[in-house]
C-alpha positions in Angstrom: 0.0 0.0 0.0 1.3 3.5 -0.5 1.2 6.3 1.8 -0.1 9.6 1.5 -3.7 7.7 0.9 -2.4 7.3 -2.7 -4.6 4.0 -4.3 -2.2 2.0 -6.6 -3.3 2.8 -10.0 -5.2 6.0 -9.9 -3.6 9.4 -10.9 -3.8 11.9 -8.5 -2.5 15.8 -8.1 -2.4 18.5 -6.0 1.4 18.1 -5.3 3.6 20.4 -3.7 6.3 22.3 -5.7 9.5 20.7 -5.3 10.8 17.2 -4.2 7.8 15.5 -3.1 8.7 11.5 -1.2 6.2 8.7 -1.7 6.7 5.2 -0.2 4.8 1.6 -0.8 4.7 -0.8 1.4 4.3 -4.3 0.7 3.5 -7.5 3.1 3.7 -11.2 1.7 3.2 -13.4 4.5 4.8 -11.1 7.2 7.8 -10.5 4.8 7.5 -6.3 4.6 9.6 -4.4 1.8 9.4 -1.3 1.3 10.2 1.6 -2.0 10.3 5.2 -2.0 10.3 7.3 -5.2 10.6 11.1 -5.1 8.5 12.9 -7.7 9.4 16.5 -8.4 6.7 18.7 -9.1 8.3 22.4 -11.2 6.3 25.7 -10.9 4.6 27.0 -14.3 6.6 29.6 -15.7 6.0 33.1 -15.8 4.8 34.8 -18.9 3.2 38.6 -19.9 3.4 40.9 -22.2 5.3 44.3 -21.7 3.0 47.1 -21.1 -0.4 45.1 -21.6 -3.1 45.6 -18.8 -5.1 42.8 -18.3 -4.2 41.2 -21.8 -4.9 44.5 -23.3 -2.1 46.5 -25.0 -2.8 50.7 -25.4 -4.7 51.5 -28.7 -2.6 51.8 -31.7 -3.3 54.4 -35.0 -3.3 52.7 -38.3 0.6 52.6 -39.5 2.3 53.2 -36.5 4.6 50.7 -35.1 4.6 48.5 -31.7 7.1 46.2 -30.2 5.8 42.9 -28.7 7.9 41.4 -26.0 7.5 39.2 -22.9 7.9 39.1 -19.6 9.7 36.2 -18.6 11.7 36.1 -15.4 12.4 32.6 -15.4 14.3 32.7 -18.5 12.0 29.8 -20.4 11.5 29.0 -23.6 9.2 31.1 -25.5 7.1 30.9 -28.7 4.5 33.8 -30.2 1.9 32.7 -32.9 1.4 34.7 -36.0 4.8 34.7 -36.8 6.2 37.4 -34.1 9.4 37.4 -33.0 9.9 38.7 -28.9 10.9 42.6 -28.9 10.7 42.9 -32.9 9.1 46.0 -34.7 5.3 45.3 -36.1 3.7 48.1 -38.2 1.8 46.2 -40.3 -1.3 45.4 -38.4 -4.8 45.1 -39.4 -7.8 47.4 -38.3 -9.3 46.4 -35.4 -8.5 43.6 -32.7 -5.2 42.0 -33.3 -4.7 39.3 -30.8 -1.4 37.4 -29.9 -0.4 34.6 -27.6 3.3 34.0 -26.2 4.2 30.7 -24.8 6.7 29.9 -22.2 8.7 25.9 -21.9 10.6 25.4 -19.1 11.3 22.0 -17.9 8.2 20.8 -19.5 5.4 23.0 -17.9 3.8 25.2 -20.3 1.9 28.5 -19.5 0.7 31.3 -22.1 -0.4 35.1 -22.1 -2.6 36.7 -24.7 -2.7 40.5 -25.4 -4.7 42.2 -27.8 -3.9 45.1 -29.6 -6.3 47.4 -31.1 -5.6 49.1 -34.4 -7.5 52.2 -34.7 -8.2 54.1 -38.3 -6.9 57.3 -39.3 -9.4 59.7 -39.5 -10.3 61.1 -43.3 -9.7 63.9 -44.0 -10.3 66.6 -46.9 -10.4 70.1 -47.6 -12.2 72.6 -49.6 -12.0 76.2 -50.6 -14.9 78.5 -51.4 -14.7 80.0 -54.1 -11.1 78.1 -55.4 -9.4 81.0 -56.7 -9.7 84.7 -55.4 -9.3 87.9 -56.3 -7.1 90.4 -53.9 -8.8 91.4 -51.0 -12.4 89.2 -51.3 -13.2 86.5 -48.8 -12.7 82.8 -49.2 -13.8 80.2 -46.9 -11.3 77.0 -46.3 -13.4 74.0 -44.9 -12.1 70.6 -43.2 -14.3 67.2 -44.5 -14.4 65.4 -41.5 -16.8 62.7 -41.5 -15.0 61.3 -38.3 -16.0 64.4 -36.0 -12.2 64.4 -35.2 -10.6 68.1 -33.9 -9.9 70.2 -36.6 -6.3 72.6 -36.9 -5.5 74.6 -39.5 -1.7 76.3 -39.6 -1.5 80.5 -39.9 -4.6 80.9 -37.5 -7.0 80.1 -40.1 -10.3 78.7 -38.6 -12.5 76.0 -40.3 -15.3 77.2 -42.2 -14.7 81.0 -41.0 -14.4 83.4 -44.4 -10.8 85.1 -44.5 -10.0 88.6 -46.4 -6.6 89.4 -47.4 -5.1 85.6 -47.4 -2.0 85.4 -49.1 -1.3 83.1 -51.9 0.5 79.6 -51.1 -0.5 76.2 -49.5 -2.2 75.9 -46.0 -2.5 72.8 -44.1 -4.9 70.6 -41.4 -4.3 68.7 -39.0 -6.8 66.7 -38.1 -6.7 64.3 -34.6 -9.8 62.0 -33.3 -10.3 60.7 -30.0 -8.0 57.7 -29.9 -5.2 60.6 -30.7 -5.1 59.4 -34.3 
């Protein structure tokens, strides 16, 4: 019989990390022998992804780049899916939810993290001048398109949709900046 109330035969867990003894004792007739065999039970190693909160990595804007890498203080072996390599540049991600597991190996015991990174779209933008060409001294009116309700800046103090007098000739620019900072 084995100790422990182990029953020959049937698996059983809840073992101890570390060295843990077992011993079987056997009877024939008075005779007793006994064996003891020493099981070691490793901890799971420890795996996460830099910077990710709850498996959730900060938003990202279309086209900008991110660096993946894991946490792993017990130096195991690790494996990402999708092709990533740990603390490699990524700026080719799709719109929306990109999700990504890591793997850690060590001795055998396998434990994974997942993070999910969020790709969000550039806002559109466009611009339009009423009328497209004017004459010295007459108003024109420079307009944003911004379907995405994003905040609108235009450079040299010019304000969107406000008619301007006396705008010199050349190019003017907008910026244009949603929510998410994209």
């Amino acid at each position: 019989s084995w100790d422990n109330g182990i029953v020959d035969g049937q698996s059983f867990s809840n073992l101890n990390i570390g060295v843990n003894q077992f011993e079987l004792t056997a009877d024939l007739q008075g005779c007793i022998s006994t064996e003891q065999i020493s099981i070691t039970v490793n901890s799971l190693p420890q795996i996460g992804v830099v910077g990710s909160v709850n498996g959730i990595l900060p938003l990202v804007c279309e086209g900008e780049s991110i660096t993946l890498e894991a946490v792993n203080p017990n130096n195991a072996n690790i494996i990402w899916n999708n092709g990533v390599v740990d603390d490699d540049i990524y700026s080719s991600l799709n719109l929306g939810v990109n999700s990504f597991t890591v793997t850690a190996d060590l001795n055998g015991c396998v434990s994974s993290d997942q993070v999910e990174i969020t790709v969000i779209e550039i806002p559109e933008v466009g611009v339009q001048s009423n009328p497209g060409a004017v004459c010295e001294g007459l108003p024109i009116t420079l307009t944003a398109y911004n379907p995405d309700n994003a905040t609108i800046s235009w450079n040299n103090s010019i304000q969107d949709g406000v008619p301007f007098s006396n705008l010199p000739a050349g190019s003017y620019s907008v910026y244009i900046e949603d929510n998410f900072g994209c």
